[in-house]
N, CA, C and O atoms as a Tripos MOL2 file, in Angstrom:
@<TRIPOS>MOLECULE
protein
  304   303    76     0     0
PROTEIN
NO_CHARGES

@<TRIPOS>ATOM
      1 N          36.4290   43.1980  -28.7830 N.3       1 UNK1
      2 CA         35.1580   43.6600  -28.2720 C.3       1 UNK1
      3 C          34.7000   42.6620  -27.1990 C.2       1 UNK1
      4 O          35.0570   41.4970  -27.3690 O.2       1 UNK1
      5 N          33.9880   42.9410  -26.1590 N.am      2 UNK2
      6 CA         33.8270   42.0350  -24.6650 C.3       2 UNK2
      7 C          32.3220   42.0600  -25.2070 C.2       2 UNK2
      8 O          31.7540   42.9240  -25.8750 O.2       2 UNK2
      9 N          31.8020   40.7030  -24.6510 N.am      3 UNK3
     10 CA         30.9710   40.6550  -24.6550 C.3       3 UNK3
     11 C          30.4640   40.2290  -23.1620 C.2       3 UNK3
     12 O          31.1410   39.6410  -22.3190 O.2       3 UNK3
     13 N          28.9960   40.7030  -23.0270 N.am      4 UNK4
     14 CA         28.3190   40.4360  -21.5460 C.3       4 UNK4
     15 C          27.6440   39.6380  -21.7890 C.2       4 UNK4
     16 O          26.7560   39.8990  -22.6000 O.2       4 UNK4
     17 N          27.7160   38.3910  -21.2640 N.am      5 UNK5
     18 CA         26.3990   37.5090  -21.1610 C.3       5 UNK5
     19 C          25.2150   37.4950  -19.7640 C.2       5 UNK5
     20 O          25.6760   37.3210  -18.6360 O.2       5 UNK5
     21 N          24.3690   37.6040  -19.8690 N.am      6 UNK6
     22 CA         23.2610   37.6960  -19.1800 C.3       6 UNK6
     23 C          22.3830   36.3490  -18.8650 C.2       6 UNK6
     24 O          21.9110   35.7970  -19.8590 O.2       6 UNK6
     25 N          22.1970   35.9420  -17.9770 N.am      7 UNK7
     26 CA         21.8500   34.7500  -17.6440 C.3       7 UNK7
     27 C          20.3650   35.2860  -17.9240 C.2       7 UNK7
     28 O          20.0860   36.3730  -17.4170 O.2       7 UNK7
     29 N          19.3740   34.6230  -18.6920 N.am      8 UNK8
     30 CA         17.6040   34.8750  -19.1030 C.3       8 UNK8
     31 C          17.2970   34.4790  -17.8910 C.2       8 UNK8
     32 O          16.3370   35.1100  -17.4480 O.2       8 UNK8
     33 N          17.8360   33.4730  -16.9790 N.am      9 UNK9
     34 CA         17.0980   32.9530  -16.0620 C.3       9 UNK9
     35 C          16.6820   34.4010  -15.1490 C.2       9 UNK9
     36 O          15.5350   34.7410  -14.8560 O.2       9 UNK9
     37 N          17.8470   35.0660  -14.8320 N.am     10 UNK10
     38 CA         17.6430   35.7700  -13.8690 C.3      10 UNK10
     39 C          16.8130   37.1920  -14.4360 C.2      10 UNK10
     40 O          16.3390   38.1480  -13.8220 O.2      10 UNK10
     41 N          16.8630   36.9170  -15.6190 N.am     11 UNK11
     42 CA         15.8740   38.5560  -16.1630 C.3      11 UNK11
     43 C          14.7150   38.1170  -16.0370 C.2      11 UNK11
     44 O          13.8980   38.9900  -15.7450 O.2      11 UNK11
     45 N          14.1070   36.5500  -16.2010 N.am     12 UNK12
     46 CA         12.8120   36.4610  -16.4380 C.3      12 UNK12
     47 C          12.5080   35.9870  -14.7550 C.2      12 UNK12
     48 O          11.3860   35.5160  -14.5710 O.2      12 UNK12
     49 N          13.3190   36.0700  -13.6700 N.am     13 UNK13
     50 CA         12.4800   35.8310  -12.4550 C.3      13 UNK13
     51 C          12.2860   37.3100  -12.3540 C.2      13 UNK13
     52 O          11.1320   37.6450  -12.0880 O.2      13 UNK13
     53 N          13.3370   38.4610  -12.5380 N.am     14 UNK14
     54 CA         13.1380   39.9630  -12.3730 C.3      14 UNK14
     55 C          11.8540   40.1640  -13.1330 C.2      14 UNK14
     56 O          11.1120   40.9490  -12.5430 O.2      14 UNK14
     57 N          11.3420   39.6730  -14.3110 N.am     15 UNK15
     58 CA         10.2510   39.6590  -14.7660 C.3      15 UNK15
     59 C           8.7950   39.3150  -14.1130 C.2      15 UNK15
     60 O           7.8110   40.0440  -13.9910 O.2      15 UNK15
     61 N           8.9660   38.1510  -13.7900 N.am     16 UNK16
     62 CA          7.7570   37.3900  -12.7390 C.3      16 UNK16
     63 C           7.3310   38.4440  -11.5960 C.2      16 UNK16
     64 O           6.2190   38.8400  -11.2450 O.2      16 UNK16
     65 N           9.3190   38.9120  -10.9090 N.am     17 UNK17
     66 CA          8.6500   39.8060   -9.6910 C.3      17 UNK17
     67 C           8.4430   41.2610  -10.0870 C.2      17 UNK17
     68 O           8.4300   42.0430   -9.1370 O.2      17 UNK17
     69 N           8.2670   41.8150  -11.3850 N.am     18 UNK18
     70 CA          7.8940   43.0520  -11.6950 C.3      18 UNK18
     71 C           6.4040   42.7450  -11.9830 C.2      18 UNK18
     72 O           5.5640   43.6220  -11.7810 O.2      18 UNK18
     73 N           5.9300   41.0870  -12.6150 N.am     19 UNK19
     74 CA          4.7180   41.2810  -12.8430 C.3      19 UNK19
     75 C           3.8360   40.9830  -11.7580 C.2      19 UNK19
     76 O           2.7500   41.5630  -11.7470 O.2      19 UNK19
     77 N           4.2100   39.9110  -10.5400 N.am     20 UNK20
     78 CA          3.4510   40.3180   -9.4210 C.3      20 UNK20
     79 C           3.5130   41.4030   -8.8720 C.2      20 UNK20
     80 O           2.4120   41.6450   -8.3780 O.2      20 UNK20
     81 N           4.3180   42.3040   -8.6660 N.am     21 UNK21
     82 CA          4.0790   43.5780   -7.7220 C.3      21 UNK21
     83 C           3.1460   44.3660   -8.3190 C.2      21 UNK21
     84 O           2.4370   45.1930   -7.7460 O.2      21 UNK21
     85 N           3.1590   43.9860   -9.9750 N.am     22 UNK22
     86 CA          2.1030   44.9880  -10.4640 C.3      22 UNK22
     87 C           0.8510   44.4260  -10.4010 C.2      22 UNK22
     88 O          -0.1230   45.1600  -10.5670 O.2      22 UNK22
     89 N           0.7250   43.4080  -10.2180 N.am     23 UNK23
     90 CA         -0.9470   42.2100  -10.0870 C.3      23 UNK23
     91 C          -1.0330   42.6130   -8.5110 C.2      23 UNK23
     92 O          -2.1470   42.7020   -7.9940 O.2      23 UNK23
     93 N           0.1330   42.8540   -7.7550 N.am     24 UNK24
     94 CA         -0.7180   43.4200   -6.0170 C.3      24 UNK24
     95 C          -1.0720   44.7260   -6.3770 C.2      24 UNK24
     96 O          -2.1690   45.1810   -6.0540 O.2      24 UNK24
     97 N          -0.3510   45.2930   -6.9360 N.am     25 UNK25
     98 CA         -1.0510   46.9300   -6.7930 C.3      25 UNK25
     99 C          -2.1100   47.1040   -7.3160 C.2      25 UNK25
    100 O          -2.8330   47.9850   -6.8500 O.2      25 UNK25
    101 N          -2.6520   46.1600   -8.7020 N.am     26 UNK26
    102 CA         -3.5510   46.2860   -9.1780 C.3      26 UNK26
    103 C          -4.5270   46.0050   -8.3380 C.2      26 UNK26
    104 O          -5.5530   46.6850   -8.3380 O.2      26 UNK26
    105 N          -4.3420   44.9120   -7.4580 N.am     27 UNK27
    106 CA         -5.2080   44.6840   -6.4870 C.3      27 UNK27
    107 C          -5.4840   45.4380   -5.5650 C.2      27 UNK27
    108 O          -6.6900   45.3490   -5.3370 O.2      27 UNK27
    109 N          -4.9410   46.2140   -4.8410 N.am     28 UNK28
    110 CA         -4.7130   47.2630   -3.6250 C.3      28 UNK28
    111 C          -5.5610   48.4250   -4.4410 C.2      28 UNK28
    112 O          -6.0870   49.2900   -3.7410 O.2      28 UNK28
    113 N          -5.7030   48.4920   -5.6690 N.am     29 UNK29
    114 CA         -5.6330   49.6240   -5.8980 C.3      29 UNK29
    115 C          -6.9560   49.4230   -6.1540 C.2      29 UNK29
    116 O          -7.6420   50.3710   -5.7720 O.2      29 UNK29
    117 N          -7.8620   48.0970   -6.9130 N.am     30 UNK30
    118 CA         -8.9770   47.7920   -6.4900 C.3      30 UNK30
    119 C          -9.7400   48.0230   -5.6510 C.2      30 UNK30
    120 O         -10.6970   48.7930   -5.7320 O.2      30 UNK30
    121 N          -9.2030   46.9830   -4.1670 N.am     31 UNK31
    122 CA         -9.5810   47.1470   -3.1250 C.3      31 UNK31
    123 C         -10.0050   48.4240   -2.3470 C.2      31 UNK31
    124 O         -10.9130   48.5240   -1.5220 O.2      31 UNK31
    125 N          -8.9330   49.6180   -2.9030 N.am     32 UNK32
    126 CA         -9.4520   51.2650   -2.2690 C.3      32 UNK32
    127 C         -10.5470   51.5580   -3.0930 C.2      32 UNK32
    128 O         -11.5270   52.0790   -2.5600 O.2      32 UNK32
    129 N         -10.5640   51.3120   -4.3420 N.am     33 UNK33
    130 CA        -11.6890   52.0690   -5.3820 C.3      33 UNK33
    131 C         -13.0330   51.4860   -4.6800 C.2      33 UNK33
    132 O         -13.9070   52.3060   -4.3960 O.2      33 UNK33
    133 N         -13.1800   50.5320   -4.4750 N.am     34 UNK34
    134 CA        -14.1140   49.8630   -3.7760 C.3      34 UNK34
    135 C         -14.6880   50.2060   -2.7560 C.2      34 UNK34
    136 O         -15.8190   50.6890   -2.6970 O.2      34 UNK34
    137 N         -13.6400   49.8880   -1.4790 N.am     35 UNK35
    138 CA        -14.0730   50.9490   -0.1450 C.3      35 UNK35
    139 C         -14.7550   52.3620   -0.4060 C.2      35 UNK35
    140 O         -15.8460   52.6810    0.0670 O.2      35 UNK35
    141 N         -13.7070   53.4340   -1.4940 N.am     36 UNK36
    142 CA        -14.1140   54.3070   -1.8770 C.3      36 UNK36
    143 C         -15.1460   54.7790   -2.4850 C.2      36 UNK36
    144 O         -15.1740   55.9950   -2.2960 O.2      36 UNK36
    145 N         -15.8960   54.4770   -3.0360 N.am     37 UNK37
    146 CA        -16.9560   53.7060   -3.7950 C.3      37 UNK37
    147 C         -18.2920   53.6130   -2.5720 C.2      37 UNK37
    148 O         -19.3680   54.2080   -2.5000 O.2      37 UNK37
    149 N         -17.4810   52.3300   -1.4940 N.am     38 UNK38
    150 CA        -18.9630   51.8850   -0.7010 C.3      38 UNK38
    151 C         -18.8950   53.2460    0.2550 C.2      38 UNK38
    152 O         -19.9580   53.3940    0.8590 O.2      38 UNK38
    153 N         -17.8220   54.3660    0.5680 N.am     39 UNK39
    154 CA        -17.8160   55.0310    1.4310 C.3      39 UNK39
    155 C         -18.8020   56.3690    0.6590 C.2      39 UNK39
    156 O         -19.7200   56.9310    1.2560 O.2      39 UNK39
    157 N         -18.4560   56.6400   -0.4990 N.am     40 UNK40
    158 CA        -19.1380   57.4380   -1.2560 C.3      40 UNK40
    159 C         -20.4610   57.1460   -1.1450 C.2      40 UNK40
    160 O         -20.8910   58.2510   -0.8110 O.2      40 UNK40
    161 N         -21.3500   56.4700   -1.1890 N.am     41 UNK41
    162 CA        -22.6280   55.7150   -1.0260 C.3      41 UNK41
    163 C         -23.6430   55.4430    0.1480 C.2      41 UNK41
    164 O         -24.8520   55.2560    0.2770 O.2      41 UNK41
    165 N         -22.1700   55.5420    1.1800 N.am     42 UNK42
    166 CA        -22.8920   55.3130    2.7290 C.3      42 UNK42
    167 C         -22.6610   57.4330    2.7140 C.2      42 UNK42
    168 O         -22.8640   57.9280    3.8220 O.2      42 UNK42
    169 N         -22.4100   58.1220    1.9470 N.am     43 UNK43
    170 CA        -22.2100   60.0110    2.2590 C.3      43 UNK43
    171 C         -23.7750   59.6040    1.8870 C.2      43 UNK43
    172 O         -24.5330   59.2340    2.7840 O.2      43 UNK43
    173 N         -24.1630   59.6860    0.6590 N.am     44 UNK44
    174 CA        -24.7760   60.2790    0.1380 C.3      44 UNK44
    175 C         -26.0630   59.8250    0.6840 C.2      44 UNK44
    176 O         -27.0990   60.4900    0.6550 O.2      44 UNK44
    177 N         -25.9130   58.4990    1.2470 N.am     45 UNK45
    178 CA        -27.5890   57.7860    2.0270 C.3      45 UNK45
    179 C         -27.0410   58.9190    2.9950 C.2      45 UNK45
    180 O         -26.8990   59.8370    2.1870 O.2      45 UNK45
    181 N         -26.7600   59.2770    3.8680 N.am     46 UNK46
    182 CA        -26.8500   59.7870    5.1880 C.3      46 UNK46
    183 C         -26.8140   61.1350    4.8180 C.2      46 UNK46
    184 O         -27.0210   61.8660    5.7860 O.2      46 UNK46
    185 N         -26.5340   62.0160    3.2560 N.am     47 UNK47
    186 CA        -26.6420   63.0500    3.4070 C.3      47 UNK47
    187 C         -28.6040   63.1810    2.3700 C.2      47 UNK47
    188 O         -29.0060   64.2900    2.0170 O.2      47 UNK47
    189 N         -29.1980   62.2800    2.1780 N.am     48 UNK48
    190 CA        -30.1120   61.8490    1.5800 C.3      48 UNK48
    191 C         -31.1640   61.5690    2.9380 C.2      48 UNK48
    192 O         -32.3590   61.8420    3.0420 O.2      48 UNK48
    193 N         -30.5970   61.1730    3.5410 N.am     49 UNK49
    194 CA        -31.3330   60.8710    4.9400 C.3      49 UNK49
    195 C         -31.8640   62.1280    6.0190 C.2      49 UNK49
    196 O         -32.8990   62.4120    6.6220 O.2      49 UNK49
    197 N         -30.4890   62.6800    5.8590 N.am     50 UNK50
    198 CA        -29.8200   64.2380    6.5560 C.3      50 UNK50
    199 C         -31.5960   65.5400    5.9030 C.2      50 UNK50
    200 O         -32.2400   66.3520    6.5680 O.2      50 UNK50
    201 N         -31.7200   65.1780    4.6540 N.am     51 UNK51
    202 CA        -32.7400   66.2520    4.1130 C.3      51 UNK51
    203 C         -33.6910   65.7240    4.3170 C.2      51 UNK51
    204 O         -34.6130   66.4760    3.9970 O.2      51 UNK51
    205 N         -34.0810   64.7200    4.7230 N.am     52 UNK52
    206 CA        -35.3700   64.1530    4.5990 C.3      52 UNK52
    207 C         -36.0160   64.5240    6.5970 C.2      52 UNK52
    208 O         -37.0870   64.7870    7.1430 O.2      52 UNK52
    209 N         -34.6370   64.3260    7.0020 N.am     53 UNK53
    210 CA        -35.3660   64.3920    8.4590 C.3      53 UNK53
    211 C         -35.2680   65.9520    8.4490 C.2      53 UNK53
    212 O         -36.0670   66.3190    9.3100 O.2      53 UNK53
    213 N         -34.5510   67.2650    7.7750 N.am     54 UNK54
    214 CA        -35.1780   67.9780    8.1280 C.3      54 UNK54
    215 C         -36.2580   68.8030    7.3570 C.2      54 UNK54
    216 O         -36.5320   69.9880    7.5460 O.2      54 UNK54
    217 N         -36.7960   67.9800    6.4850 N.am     55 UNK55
    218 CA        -38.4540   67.9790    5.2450 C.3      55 UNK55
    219 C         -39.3330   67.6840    6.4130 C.2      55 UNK55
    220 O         -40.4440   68.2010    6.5300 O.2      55 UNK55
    221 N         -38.7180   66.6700    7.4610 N.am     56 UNK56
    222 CA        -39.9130   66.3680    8.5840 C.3      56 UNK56
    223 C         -40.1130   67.3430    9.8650 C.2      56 UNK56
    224 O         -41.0260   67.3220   10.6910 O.2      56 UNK56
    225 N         -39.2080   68.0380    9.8020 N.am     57 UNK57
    226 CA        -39.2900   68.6460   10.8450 C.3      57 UNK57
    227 C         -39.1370   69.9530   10.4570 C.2      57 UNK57
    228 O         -38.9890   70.6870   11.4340 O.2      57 UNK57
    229 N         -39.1090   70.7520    8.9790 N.am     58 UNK58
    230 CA        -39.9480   71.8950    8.4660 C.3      58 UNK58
    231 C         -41.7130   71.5920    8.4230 C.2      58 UNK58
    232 O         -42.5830   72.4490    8.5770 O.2      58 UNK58
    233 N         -41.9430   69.9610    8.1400 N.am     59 UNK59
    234 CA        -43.3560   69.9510    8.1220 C.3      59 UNK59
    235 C         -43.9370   70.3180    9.3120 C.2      59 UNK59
    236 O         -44.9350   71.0360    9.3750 O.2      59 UNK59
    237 N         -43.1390   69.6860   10.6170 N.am     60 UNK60
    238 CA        -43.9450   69.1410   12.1460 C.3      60 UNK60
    239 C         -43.9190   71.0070   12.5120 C.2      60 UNK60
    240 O         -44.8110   71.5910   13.1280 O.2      60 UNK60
    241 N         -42.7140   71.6300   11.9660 N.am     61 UNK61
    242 CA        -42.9940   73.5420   12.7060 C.3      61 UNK61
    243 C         -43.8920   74.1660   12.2300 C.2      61 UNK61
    244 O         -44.5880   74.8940   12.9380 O.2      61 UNK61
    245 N         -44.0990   74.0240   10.8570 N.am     62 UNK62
    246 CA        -45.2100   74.7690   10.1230 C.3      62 UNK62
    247 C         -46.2940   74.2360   10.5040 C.2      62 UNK62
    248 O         -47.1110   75.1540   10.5790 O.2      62 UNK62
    249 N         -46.9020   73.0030   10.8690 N.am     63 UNK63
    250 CA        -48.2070   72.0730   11.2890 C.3      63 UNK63
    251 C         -48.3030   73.5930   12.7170 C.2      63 UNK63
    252 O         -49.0480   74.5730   12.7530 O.2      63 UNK63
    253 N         -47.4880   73.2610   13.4340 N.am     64 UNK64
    254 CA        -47.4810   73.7740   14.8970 C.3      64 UNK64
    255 C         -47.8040   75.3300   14.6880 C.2      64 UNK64
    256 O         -48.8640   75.6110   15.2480 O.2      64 UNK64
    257 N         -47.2960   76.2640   14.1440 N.am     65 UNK65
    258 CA        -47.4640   77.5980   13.6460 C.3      65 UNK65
    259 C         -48.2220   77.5750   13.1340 C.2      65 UNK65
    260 O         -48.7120   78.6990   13.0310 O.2      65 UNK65
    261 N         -49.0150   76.4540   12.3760 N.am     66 UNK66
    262 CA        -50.3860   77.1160   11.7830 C.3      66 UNK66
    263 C         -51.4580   76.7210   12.9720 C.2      66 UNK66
    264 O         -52.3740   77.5010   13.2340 O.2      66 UNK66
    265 N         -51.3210   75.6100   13.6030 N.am     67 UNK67
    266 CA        -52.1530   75.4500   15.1380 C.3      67 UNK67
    267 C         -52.1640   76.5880   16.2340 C.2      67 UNK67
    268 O         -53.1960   76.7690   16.8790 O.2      67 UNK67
    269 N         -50.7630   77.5510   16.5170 N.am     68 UNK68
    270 CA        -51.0710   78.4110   17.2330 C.3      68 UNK68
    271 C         -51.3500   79.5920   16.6570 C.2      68 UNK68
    272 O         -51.7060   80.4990   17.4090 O.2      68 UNK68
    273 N         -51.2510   79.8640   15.1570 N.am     69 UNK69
    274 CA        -52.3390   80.4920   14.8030 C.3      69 UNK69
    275 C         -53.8130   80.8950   14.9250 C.2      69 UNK69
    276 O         -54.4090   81.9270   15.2350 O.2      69 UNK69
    277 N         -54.2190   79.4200   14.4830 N.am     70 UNK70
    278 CA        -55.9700   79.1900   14.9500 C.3      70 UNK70
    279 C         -56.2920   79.4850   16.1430 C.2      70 UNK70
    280 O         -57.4190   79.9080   16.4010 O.2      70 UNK70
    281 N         -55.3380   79.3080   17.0850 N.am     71 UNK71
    282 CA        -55.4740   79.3600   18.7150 C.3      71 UNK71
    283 C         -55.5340   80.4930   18.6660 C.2      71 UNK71
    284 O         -56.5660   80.8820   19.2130 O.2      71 UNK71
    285 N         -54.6540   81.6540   18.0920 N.am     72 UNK72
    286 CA        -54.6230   82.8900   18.6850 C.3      72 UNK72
    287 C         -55.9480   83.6720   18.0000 C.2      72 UNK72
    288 O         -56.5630   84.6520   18.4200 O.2      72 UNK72
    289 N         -56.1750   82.7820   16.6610 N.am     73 UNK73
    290 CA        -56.9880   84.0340   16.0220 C.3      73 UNK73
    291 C         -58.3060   83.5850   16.8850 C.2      73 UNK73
    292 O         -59.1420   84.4620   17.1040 O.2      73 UNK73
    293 N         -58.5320   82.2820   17.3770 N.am     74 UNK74
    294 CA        -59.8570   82.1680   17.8880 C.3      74 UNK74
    295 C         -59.7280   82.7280   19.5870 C.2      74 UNK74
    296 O         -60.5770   82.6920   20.4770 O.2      74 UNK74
    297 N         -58.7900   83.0690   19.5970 N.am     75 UNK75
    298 CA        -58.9490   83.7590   20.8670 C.3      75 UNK75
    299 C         -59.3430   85.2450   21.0110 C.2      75 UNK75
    300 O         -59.7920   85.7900   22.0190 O.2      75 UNK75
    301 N         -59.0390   85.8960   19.5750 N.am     76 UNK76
    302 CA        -58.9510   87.0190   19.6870 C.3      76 UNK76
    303 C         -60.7370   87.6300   19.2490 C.2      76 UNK76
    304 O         -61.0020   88.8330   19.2710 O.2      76 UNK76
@<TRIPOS>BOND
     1     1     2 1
     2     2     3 1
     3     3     4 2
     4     3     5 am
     5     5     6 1
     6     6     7 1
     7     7     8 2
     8     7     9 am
     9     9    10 1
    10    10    11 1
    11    11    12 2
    12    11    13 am
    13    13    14 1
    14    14    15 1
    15    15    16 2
    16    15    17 am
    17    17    18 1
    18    18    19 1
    19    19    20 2
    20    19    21 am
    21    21    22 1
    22    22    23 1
    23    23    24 2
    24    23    25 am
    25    25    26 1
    26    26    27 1
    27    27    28 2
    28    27    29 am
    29    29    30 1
    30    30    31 1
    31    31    32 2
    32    31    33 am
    33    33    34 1
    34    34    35 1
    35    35    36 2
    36    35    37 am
    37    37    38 1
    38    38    39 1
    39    39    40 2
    40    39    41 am
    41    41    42 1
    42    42    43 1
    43    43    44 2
    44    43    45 am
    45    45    46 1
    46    46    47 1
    47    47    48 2
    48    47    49 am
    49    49    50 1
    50    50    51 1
    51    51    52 2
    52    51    53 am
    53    53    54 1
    54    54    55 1
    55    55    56 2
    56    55    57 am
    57    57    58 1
    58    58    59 1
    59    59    60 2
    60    59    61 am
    61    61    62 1
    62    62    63 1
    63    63    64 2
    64    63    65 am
    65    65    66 1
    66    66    67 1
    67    67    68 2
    68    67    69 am
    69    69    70 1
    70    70    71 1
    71    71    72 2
    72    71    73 am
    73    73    74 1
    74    74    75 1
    75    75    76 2
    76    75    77 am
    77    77    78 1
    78    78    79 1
    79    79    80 2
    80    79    81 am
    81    81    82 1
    82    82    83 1
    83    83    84 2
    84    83    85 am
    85    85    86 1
    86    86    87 1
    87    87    88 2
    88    87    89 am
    89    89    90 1
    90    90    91 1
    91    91    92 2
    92    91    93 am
    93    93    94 1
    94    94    95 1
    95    95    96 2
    96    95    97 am
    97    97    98 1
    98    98    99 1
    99    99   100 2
   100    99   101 am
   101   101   102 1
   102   102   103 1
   103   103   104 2
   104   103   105 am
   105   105   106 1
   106   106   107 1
   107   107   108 2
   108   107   109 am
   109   109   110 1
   110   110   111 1
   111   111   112 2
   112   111   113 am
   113   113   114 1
   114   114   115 1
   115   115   116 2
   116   115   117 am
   117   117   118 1
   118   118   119 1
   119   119   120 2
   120   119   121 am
   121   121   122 1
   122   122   123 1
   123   123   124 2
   124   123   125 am
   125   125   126 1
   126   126   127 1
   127   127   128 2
   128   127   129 am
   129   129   130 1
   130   130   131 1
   131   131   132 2
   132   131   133 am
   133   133   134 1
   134   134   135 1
   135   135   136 2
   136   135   137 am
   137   137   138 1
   138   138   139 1
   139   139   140 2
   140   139   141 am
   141   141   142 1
   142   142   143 1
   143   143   144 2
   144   143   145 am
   145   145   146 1
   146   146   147 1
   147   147   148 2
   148   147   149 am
   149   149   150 1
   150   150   151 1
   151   151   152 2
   152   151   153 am
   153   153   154 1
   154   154   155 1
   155   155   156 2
   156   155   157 am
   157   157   158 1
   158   158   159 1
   159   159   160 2
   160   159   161 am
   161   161   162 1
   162   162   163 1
   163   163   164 2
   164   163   165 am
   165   165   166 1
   166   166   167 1
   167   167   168 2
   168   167   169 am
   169   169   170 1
   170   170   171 1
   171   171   172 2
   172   171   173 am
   173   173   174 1
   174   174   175 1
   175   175   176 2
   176   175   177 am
   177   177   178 1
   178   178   179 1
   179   179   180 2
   180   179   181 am
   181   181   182 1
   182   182   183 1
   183   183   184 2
   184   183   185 am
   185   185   186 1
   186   186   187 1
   187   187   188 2
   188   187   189 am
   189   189   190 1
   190   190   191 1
   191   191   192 2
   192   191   193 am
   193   193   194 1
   194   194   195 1
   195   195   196 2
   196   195   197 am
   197   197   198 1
   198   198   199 1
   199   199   200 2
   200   199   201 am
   201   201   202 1
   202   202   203 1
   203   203   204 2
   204   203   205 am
   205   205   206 1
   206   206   207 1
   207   207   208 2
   208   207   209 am
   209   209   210 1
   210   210   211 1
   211   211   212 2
   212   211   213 am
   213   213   214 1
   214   214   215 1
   215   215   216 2
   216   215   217 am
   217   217   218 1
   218   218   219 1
   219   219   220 2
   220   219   221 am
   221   221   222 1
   222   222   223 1
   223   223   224 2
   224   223   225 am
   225   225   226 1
   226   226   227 1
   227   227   228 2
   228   227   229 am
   229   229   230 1
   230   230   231 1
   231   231   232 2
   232   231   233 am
   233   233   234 1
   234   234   235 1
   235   235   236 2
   236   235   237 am
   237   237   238 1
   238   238   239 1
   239   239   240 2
   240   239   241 am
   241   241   242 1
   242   242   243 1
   243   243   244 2
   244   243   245 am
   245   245   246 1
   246   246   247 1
   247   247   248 2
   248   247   249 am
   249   249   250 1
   250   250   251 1
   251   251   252 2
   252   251   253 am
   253   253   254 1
   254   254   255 1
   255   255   256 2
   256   255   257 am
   257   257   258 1
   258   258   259 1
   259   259   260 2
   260   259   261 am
   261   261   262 1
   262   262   263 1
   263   263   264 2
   264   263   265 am
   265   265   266 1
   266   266   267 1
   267   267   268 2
   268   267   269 am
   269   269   270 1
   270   270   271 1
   271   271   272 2
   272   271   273 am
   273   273   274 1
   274   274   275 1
   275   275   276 2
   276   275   277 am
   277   277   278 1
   278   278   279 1
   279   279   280 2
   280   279   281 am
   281   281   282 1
   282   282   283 1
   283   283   284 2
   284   283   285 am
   285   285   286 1
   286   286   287 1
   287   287   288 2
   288   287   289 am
   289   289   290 1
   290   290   291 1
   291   291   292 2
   292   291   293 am
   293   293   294 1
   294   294   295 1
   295   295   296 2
   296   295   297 am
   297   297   298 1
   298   298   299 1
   299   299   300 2
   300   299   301 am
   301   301   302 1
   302   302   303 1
   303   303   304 2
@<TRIPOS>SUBSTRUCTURE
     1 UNK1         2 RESIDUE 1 A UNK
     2 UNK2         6 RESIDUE 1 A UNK
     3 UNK3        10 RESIDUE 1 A UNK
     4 UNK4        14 RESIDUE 1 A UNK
     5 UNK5        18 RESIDUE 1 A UNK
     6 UNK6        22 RESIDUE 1 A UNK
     7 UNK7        26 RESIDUE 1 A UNK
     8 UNK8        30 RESIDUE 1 A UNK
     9 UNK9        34 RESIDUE 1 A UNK
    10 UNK10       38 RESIDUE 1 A UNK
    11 UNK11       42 RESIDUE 1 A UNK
    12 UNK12       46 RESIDUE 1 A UNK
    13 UNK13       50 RESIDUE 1 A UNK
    14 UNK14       54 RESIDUE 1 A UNK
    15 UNK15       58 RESIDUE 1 A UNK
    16 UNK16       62 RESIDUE 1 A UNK
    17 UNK17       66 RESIDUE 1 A UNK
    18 UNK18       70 RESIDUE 1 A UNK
    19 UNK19       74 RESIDUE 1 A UNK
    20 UNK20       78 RESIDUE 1 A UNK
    21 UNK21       82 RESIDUE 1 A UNK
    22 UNK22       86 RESIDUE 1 A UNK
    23 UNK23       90 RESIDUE 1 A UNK
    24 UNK24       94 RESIDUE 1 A UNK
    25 UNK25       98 RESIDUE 1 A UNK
    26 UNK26      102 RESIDUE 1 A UNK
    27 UNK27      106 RESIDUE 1 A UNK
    28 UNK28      110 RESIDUE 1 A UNK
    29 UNK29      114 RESIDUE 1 A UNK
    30 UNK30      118 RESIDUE 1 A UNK
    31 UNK31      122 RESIDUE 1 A UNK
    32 UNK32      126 RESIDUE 1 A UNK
    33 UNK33      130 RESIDUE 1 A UNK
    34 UNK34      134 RESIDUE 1 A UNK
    35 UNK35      138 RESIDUE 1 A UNK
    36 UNK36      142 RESIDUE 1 A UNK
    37 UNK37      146 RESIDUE 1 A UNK
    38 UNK38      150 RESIDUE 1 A UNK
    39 UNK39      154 RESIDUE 1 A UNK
    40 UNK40      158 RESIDUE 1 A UNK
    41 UNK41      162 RESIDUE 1 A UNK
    42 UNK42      166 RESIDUE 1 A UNK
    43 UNK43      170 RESIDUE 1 A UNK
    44 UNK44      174 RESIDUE 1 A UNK
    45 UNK45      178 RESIDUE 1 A UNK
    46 UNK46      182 RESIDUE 1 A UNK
    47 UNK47      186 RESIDUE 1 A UNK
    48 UNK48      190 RESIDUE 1 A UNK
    49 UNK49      194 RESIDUE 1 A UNK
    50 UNK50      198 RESIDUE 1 A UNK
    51 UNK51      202 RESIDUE 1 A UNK
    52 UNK52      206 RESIDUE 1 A UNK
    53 UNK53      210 RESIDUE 1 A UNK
    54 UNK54      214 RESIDUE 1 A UNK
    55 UNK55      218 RESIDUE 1 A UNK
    56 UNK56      222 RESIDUE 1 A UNK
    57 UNK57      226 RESIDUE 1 A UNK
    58 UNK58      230 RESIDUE 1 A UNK
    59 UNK59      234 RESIDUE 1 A UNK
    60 UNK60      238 RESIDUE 1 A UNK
    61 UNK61      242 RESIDUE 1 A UNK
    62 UNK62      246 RESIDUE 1 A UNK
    63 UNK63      250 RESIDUE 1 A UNK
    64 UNK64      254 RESIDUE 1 A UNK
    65 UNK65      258 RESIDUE 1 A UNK
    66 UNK66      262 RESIDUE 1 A UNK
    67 UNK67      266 RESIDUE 1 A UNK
    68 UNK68      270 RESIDUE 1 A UNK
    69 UNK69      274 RESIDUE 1 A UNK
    70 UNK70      278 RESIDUE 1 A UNK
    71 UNK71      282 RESIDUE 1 A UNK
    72 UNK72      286 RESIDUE 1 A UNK
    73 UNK73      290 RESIDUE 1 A UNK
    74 UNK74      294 RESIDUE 1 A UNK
    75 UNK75      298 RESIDUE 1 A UNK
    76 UNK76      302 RESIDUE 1 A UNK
């Protein structure tokens, strides 16, 4: 029966570099959740922003339509 010997040295550097690649991805993979995250946040201010300017400018048409109202009815 043959036997294989395996040098540990070289399984446990294959080890080291399986566990950094997985400590970068973990990181990378951080780093997007994050961006993703601050990008989600900068939608929702600007779609938060988006309703508010036009709350101001349903107010400023209706102000104006009820002014040329008065105008017309006091004209008439």
């Amino acid at each position: 029966m043959a036997r294989i010997f395996v040098r540990s040295r070289g399984l446990d550097s294959l080890r080291g570099r399986t566990r950094a690649r997985g400590a970068a991805a973990t990181t990378r993979l951080y780093a997007a959740r994050s961006t993703f995250d601050l990008s989600v946040q900068a939608l929702r201010k600007a779609a938060l922003d988006h309703v508010d300017l036009q709350d101001l400018a349903s107010i400023a048409l209706r102000a104006n339509l009820i002014r040329l109202a008065e105008r017309l009815g006091a004209d008439a």
